[in-house]
gemmi code that builds the backbone of each chain (N, CA, C; Angstrom):
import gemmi

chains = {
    "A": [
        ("UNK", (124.594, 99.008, 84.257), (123.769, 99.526, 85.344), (124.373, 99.143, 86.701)),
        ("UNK", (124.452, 100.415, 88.054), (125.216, 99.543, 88.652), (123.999, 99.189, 89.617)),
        ("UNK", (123.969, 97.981, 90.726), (123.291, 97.507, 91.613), (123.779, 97.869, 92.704)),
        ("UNK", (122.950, 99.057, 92.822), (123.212, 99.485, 94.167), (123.287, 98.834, 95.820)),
        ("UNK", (121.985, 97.699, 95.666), (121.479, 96.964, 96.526), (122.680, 96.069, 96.729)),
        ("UNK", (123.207, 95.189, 96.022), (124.486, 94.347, 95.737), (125.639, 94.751, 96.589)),
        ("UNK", (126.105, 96.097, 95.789), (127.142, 96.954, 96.195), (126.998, 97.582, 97.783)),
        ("UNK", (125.935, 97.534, 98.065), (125.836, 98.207, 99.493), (125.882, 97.384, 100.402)),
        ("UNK", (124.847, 96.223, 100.256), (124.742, 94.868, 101.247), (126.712, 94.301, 101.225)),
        ("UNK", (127.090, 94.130, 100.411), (128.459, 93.726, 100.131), (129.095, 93.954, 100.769)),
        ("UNK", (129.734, 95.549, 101.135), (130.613, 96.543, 101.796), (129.982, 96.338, 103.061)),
        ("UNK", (128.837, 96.174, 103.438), (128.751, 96.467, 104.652), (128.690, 94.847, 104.925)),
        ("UNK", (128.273, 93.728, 105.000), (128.569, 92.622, 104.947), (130.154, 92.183, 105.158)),
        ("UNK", (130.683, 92.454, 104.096), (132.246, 92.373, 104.480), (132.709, 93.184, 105.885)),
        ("UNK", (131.780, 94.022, 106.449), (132.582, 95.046, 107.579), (133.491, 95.840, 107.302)),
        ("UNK", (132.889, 96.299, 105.970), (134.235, 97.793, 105.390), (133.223, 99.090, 106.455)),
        ("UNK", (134.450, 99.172, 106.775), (134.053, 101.340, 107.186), (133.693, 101.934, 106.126)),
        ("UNK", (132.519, 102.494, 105.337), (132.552, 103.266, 104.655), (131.123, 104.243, 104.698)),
        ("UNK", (131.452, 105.359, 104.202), (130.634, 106.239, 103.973), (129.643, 107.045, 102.783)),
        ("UNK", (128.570, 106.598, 102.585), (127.584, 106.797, 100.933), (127.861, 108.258, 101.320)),
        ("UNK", (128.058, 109.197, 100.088), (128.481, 110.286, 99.627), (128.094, 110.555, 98.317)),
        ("UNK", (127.878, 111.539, 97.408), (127.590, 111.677, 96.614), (126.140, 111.652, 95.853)),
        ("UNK", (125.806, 111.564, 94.637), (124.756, 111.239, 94.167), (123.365, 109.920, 94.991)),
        ("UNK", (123.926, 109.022, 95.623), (122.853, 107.941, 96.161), (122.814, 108.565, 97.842)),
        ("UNK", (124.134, 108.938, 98.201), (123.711, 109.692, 99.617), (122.444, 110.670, 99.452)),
        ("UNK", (122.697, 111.467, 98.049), (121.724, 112.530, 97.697), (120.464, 112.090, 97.909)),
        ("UNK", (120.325, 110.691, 96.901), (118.566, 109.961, 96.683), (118.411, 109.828, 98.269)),
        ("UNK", (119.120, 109.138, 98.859), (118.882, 108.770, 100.631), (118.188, 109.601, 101.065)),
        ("UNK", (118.799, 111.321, 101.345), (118.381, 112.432, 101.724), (116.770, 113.409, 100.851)),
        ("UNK", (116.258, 112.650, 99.742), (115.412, 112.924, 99.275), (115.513, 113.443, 97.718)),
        ("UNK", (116.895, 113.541, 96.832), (116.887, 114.168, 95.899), (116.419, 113.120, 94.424)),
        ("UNK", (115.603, 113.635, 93.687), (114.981, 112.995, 92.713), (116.224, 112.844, 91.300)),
        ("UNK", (117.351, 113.376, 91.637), (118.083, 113.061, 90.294), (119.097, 111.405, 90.147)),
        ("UNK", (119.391, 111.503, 88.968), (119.832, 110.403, 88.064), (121.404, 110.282, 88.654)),
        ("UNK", (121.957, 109.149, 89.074), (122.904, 109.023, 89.084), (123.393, 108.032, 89.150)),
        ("UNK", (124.680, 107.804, 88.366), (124.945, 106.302, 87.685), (125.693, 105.597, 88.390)),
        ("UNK", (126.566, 106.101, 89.554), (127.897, 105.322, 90.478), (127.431, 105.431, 91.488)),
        ("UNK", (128.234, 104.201, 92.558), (128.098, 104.726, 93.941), (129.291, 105.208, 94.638)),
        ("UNK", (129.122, 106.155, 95.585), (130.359, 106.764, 95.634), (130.977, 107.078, 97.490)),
        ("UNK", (131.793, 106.292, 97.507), (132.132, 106.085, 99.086), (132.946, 106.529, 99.451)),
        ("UNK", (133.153, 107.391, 100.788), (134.691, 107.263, 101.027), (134.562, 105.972, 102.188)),
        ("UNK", (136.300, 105.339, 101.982), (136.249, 104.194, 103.051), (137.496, 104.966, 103.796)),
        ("UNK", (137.765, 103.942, 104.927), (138.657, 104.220, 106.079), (139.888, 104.107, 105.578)),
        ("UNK", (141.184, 104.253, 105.649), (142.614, 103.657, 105.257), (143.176, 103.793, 106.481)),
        ("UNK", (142.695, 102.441, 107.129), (143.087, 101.266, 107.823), (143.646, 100.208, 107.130)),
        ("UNK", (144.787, 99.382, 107.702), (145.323, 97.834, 106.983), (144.200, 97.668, 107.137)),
        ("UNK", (143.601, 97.152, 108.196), (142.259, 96.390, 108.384), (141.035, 96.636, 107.277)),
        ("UNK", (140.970, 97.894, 106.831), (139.817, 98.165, 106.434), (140.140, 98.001, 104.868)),
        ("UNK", (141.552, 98.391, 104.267), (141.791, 98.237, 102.995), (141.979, 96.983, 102.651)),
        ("UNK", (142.443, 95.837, 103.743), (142.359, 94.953, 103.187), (141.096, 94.001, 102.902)),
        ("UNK", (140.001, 94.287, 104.196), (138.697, 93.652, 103.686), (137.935, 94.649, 102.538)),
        ("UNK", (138.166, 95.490, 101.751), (137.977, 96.330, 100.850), (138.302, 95.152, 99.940)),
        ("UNK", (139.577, 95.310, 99.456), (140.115, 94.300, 98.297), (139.814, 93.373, 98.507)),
        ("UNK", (139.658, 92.286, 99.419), (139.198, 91.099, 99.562), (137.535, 91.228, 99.210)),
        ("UNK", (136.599, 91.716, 99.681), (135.234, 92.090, 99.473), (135.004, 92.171, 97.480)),
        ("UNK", (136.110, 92.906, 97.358), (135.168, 93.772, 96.011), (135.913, 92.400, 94.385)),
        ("UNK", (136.960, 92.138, 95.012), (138.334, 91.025, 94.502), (137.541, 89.808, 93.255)),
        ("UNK", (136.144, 89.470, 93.690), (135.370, 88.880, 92.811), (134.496, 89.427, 91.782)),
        ("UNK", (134.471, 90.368, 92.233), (133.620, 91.638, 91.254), (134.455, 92.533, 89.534)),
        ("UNK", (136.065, 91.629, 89.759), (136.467, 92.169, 89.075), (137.022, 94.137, 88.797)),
        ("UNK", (137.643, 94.440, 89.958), (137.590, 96.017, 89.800), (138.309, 96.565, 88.411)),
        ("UNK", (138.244, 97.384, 87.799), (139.724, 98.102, 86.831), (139.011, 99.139, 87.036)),
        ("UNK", (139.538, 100.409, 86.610), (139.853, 101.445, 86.416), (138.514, 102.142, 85.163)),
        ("UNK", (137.807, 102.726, 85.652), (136.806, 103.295, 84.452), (137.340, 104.090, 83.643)),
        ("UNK", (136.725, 103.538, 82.404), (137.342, 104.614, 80.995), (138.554, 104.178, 80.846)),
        ("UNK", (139.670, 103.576, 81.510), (140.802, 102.935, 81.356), (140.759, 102.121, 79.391)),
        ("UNK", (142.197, 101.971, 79.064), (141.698, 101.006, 77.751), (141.801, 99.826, 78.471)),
        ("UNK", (141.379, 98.531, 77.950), (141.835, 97.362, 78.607), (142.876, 97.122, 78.226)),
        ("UNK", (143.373, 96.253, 79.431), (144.671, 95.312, 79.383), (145.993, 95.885, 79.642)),
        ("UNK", (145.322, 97.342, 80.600), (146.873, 97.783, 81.424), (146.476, 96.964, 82.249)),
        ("UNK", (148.162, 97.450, 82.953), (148.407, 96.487, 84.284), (147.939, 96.942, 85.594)),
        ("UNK", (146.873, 97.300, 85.320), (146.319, 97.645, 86.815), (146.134, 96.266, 87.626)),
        ("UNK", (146.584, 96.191, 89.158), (146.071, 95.115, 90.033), (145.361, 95.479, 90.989)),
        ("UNK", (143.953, 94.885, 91.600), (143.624, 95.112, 92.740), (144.029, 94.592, 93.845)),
        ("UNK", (144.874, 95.433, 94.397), (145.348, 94.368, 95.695), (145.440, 96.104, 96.627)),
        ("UNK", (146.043, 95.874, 97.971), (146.058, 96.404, 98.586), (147.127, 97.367, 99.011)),
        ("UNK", (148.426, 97.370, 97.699), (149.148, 97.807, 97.445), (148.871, 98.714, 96.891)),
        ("UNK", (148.052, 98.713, 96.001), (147.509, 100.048, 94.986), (146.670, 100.667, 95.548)),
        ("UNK", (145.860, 100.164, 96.739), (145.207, 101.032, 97.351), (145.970, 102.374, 97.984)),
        ("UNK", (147.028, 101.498, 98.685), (147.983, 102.466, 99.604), (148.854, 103.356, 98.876)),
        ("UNK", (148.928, 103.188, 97.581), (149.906, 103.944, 96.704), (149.039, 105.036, 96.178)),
        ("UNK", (147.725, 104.623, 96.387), (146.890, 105.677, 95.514), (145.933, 106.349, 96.722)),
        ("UNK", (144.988, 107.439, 95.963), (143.918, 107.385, 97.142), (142.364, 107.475, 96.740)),
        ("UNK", (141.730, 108.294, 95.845), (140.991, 107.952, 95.340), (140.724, 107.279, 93.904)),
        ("UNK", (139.811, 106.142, 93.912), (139.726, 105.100, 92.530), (138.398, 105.175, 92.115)),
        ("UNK", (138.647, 105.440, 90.878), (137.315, 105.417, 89.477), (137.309, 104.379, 89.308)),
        ("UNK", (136.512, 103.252, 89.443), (136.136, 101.730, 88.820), (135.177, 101.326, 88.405)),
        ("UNK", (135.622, 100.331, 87.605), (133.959, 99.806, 87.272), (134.241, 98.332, 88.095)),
        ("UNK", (133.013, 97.855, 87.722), (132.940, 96.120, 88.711), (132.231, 95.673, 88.202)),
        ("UNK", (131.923, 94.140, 87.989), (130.824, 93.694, 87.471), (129.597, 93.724, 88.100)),
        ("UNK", (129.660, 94.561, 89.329), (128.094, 95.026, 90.240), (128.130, 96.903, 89.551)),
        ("UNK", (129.149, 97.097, 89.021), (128.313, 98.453, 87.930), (129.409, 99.412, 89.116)),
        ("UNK", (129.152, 100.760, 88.851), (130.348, 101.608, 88.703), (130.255, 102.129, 90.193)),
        ("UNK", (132.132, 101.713, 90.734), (131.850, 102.382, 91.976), (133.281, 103.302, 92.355)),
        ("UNK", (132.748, 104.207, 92.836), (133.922, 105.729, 93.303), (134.639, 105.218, 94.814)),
        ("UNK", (135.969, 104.970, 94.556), (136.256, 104.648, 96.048), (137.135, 106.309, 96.475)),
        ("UNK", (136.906, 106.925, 97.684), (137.517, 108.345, 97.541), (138.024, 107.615, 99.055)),
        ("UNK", (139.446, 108.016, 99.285), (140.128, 107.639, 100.486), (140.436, 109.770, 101.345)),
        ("UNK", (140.169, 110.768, 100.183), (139.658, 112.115, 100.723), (138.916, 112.631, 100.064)),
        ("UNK", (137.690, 113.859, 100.634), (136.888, 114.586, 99.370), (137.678, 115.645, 99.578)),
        ("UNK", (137.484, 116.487, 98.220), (137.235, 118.357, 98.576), (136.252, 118.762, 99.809)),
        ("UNK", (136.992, 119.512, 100.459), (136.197, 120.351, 101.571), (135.624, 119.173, 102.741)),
        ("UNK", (136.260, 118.250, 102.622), (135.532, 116.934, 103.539), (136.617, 116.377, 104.329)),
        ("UNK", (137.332, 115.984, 103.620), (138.385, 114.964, 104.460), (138.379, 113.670, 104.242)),
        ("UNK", (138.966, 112.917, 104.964), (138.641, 111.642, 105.189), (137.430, 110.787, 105.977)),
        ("UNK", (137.681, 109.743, 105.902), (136.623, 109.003, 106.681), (136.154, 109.267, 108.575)),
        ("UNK", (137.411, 109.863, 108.790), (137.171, 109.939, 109.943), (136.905, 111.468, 110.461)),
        ("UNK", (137.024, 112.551, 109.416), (136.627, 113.663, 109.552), (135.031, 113.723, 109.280)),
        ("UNK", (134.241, 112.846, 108.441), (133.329, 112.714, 107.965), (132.539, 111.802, 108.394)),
        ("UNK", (132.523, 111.150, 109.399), (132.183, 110.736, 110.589), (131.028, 111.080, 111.062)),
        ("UNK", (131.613, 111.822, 112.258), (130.517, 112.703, 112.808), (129.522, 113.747, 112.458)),
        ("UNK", (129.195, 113.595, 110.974), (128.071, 114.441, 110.168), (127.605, 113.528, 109.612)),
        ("UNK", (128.084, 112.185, 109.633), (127.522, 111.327, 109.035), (125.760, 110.689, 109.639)),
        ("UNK", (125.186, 109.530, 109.375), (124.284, 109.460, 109.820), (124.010, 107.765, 109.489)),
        ("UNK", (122.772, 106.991, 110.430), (123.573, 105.881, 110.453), (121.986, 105.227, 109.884)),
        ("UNK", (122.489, 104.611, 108.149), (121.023, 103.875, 107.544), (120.794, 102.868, 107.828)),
        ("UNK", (119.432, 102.271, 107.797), (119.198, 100.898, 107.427), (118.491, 100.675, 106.424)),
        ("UNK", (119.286, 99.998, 105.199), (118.689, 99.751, 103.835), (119.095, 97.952, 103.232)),
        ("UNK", (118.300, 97.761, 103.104), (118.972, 96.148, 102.529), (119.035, 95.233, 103.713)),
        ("UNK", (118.244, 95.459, 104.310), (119.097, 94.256, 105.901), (120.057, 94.450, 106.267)),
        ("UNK", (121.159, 95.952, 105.807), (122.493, 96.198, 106.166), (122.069, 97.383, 107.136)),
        ("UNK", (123.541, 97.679, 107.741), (123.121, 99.355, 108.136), (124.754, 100.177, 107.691)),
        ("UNK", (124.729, 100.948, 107.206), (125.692, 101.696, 106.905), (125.599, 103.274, 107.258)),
        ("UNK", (126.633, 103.900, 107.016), (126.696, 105.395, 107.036), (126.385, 105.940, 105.752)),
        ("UNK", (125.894, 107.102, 106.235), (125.246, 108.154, 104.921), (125.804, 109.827, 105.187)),
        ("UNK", (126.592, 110.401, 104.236), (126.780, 111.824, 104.778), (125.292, 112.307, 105.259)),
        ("UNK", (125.633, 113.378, 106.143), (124.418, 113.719, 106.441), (124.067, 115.021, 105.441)),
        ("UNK", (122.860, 115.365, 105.313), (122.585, 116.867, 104.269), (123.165, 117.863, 104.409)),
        ("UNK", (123.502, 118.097, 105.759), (124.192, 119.490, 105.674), (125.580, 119.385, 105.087)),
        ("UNK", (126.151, 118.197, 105.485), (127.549, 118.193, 105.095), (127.753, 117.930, 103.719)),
        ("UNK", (126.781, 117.143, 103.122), (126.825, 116.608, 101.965), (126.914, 118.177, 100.944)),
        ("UNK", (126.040, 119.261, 101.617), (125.676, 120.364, 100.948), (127.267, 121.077, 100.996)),
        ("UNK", (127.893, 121.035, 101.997), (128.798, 121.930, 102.257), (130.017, 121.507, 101.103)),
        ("UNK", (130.256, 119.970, 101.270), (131.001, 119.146, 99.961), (130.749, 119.580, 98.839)),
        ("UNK", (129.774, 119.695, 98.331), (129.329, 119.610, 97.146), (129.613, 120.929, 96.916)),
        ("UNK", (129.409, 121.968, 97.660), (129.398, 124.048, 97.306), (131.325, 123.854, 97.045)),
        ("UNK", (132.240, 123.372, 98.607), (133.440, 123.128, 98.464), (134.070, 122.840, 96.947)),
        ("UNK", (133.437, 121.503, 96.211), (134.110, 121.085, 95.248), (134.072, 122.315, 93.736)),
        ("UNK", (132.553, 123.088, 94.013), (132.801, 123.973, 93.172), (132.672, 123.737, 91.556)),
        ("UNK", (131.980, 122.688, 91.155), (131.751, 122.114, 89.899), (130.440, 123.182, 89.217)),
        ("UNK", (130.544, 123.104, 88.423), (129.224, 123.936, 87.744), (128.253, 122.661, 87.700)),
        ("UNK", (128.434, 121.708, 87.286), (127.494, 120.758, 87.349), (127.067, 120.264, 88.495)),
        ("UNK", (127.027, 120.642, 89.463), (126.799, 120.569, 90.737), (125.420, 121.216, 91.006)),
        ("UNK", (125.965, 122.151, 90.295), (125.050, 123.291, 91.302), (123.318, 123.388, 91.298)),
        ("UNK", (123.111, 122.324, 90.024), (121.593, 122.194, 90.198), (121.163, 121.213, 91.479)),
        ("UNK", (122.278, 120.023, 91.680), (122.332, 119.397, 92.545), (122.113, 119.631, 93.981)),
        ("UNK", (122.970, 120.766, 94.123), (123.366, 121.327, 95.314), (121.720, 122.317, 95.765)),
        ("UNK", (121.079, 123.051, 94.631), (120.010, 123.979, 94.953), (118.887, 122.659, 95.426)),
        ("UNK", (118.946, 121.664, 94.890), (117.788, 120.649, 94.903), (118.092, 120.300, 97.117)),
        ("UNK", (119.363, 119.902, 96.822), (119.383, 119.546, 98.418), (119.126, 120.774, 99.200)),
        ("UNK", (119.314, 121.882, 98.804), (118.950, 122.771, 99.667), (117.269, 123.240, 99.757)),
        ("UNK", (116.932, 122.962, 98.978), (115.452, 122.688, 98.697), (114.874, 121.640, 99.881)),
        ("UNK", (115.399, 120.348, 99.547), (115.212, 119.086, 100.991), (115.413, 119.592, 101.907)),
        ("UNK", (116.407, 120.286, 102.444), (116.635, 120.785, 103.808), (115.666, 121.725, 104.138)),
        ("UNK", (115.107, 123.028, 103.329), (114.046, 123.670, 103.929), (112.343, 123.064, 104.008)),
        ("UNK", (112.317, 121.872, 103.200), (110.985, 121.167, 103.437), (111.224, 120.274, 104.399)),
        ("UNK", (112.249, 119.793, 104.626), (112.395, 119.271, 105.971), (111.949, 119.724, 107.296)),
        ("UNK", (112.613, 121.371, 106.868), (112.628, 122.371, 108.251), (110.937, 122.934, 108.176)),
        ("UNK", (110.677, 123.110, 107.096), (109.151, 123.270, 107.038), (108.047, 122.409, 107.888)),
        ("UNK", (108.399, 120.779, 107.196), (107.394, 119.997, 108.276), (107.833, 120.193, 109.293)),
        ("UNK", (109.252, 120.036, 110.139), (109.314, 120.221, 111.573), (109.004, 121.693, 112.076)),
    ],
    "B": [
        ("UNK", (102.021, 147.873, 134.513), (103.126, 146.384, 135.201), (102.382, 145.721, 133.603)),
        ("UNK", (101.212, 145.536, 133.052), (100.736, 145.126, 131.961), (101.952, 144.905, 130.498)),
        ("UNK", (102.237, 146.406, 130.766), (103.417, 146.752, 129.681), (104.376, 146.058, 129.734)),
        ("UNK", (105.114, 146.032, 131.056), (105.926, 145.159, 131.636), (106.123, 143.638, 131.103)),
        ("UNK", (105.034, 143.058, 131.270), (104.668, 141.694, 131.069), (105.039, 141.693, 129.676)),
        ("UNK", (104.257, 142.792, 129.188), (103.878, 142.436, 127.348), (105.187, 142.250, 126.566)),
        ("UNK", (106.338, 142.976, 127.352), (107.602, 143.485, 127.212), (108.249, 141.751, 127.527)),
        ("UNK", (108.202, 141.488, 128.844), (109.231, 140.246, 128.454), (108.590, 139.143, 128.242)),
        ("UNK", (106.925, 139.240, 127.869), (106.805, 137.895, 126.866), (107.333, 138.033, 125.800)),
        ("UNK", (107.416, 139.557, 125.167), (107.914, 139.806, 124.047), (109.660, 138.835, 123.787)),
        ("UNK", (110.149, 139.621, 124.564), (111.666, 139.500, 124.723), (112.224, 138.018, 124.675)),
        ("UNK", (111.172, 137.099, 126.040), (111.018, 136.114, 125.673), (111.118, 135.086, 124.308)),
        ("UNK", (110.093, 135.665, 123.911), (109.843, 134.988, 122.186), (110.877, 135.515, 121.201)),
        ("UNK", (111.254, 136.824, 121.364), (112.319, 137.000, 120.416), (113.789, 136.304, 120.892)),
        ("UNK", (113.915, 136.029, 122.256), (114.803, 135.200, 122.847), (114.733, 133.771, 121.894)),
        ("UNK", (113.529, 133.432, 121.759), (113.547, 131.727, 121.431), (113.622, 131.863, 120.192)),
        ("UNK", (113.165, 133.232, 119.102), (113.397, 133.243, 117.768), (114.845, 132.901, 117.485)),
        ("UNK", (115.425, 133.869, 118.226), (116.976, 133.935, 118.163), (117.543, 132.803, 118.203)),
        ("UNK", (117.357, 132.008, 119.365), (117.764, 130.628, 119.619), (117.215, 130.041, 118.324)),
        ("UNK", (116.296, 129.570, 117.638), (116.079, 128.915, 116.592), (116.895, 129.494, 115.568)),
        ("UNK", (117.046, 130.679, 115.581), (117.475, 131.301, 114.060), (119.302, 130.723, 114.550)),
        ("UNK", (119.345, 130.993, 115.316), (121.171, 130.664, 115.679), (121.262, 128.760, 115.336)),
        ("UNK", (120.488, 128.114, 116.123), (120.331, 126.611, 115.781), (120.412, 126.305, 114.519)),
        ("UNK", (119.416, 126.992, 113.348), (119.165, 126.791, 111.849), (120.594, 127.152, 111.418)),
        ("UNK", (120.792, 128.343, 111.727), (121.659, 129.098, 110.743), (123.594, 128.804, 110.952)),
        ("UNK", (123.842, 128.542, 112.582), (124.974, 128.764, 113.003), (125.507, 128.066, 111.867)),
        ("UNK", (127.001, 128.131, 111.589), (128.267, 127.238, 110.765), (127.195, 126.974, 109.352)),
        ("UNK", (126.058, 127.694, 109.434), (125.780, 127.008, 108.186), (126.308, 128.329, 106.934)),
        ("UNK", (126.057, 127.698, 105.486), (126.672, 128.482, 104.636), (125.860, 129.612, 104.042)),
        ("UNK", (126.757, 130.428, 103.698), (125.486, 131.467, 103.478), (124.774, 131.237, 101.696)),
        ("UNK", (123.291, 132.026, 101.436), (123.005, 131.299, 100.493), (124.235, 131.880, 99.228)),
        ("UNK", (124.248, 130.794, 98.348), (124.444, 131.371, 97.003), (124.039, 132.145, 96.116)),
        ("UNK", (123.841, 133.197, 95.647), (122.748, 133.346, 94.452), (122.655, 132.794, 93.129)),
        ("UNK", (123.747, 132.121, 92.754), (123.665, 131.478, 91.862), (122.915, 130.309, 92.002)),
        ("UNK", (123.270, 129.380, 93.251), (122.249, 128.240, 93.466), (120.697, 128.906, 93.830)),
        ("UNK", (120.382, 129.819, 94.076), (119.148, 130.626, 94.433), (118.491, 130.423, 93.442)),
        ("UNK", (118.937, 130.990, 92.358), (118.689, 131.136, 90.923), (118.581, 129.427, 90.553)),
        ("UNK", (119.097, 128.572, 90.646), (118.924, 127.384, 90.188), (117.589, 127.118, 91.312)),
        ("UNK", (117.140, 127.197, 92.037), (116.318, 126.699, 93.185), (115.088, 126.981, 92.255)),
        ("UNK", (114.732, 128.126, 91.483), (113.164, 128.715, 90.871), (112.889, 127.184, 89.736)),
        ("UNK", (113.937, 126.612, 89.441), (113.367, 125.858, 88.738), (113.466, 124.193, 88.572)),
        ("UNK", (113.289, 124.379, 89.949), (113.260, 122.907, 90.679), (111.719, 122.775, 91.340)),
        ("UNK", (111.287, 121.553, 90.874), (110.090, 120.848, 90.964), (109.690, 120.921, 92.636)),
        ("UNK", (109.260, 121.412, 93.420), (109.056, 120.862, 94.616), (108.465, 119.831, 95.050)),
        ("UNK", (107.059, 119.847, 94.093), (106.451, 118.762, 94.357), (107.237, 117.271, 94.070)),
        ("UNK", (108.187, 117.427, 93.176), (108.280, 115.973, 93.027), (109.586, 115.437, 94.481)),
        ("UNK", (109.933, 116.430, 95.185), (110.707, 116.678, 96.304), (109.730, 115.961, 97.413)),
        ("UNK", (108.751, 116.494, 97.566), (107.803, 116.522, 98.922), (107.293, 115.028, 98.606)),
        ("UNK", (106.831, 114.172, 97.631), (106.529, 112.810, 97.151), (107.695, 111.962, 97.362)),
        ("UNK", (109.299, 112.451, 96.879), (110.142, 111.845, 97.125), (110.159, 111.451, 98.938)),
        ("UNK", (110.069, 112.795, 99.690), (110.296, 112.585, 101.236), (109.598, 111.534, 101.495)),
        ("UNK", (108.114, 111.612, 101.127), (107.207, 110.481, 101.430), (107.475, 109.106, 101.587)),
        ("UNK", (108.641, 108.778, 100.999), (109.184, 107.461, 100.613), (110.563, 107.051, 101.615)),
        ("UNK", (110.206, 105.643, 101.969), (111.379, 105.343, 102.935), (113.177, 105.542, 101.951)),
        ("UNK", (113.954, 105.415, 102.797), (115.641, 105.564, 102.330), (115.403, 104.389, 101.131)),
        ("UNK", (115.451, 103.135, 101.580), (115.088, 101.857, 100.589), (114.396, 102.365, 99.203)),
        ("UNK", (112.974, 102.664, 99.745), (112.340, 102.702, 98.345), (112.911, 103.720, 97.452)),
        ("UNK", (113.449, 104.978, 98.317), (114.140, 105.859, 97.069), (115.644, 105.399, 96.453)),
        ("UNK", (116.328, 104.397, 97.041), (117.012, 103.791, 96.252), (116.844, 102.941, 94.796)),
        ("UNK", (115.454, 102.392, 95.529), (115.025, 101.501, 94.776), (114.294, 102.062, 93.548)),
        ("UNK", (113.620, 103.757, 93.756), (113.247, 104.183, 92.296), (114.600, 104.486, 91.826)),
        ("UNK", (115.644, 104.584, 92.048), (116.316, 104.969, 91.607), (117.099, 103.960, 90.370)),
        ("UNK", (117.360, 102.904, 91.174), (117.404, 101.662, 90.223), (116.236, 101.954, 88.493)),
        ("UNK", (115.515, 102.025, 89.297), (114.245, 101.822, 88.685), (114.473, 102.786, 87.432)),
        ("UNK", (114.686, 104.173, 87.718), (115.041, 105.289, 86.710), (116.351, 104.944, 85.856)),
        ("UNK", (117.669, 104.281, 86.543), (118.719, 104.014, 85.859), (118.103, 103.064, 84.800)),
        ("UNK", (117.279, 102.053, 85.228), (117.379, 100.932, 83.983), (116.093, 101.483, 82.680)),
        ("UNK", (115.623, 102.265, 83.024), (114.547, 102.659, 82.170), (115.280, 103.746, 81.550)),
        ("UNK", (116.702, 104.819, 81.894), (117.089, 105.456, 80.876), (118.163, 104.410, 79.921)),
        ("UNK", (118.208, 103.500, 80.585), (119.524, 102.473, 79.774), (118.428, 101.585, 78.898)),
        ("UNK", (117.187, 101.754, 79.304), (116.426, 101.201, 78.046), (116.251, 102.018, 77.276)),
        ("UNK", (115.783, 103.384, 77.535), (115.824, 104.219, 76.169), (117.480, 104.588, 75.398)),
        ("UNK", (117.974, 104.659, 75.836), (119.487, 104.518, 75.502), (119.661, 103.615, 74.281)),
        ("UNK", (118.884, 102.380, 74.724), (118.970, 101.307, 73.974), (118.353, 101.789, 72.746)),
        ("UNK", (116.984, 102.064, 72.949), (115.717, 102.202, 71.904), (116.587, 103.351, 70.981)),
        ("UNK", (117.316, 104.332, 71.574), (117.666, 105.397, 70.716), (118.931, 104.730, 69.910)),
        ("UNK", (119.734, 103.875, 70.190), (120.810, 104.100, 69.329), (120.031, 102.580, 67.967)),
        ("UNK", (119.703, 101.654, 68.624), (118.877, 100.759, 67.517), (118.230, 101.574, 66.836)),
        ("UNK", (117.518, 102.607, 67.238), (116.621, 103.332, 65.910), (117.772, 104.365, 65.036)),
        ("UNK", (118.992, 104.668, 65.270), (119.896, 105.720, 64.458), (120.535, 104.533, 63.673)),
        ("UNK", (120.342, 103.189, 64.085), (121.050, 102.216, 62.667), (120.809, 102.069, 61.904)),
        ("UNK", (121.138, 102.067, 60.522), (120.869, 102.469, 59.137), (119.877, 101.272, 58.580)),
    ],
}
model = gemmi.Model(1)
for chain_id, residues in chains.items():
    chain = gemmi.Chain(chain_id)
    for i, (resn, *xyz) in enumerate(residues, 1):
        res = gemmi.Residue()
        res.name, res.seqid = resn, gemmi.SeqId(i, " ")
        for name, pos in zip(("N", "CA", "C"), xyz):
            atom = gemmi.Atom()
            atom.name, atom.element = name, gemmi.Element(name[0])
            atom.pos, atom.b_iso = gemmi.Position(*pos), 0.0
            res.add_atom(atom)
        chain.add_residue(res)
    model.add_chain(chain)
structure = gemmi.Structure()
structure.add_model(model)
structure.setup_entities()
């Protein structure tokens, strides 16, 4: 199970740049479905990749679905060699995306972003519209119940206002 | 001159429709029909209860839903053991 609360206070505690995306950005914005990871994009900054690896470094990262006992290392080398990482942690399963489909990076995704306070932390959250536009972009069939639900939030939104 | 009036309160208001409909709509995407079609069978109500609830607490059912399907998870594979 992962701990969301853990995983969020953490990242933002450490002073990582990052951005909730995906499935828990979804719950943020109002959507009632199930979802098992948390899923961020962060900055790729030295600065920011290295308090990344330093932050997450006790949690144990590898590679989800991986077999055990490749040689994966978390350090900040593999960050820079790679860009987005499937992991698990012993705070439960987390998506590090350094770009999305139809999104960009951290700093394109920015300014649609929106700024929470959850946990005694405050972090960034895609905002709905963009989150909607990502999600149509990536084009998954399994999406798409996802995607009708947020568009659902957005017109009861626009309803009460 | 009555007509007049009636005319650019009219114009007026369709002025500010416009402006709203351009605000809502600009850069936004147009609908899908396939997600349209997924929209008829989505719960609203349990949408409009969700809003009700701060960012926190809907994290926090959320927790709440993960560990209660990882308990039935549980319950289901102990009961398929021989």
């Amino acid at each position: 199970m992962t701990d969301y609360r853990k995983l969020i206070t953490l990242l933002a505690e450490a002073g990582i740049e990052f951005i909730l995306i995906g499935g828990v950005a979804a719950v943020a914005h109002g959507s009632t479905r199930l979802t098992k990871d948390l899923d961020i994009v962060y900055q790729r900054t030295e600065e920011n990749v290295g308090r990344l690896v330093r932050a997450l470094a006790p949690y144990h990262p590898y590679l989800r679905g991986a077999p055990p006992g490749l040689p994966f290392e978390w350090s900040e080398r593999t960050i820079w060699n790679g860009l987005n990482f499937t992991l698990t942690t012993s705070l439960g399963a987390l998506d590090l995306f350094g770009e999305i489909t139809g999104g960009g990076g951290y700093d394109d995704l920015l300014p649609h972003s929106i700024r929470l306070r959850l946990f005694g932390v405050e972090c960034w959250c895609l905002g709905l519209e963009r989150l909607i536009e990502v999600k149509r972009a990536m084009g998954r069939p399994r999406d798409l119940e996802a995607i009708a639900e947020l568009e659902l939030i957005r017109e009861e939104r626009e309803r009460r206002s | 001159m009555g007509e007049v009036k009636m005319t650019e309160e009219r114009s007026g208001r369709e002025a500010g429709r416009a402006k709203q409909w351009r605000r809502k709509n600009l850069g936004r995407l147009k609908p899908d029909p396939v997600i349209e079609a997924y929209k008829k069978h989505i719960d609203r109500t349990l949408i409009r209860e969700n809003l009700r609830l701060t960012v926190e607490q809907r994290i926090e059912e959320l927790m709440k839903l993960q560990q209660f399907a990882e308990e039935v998870r549980r319950a289901g594979r102990e009961a398929e053991r021989p």
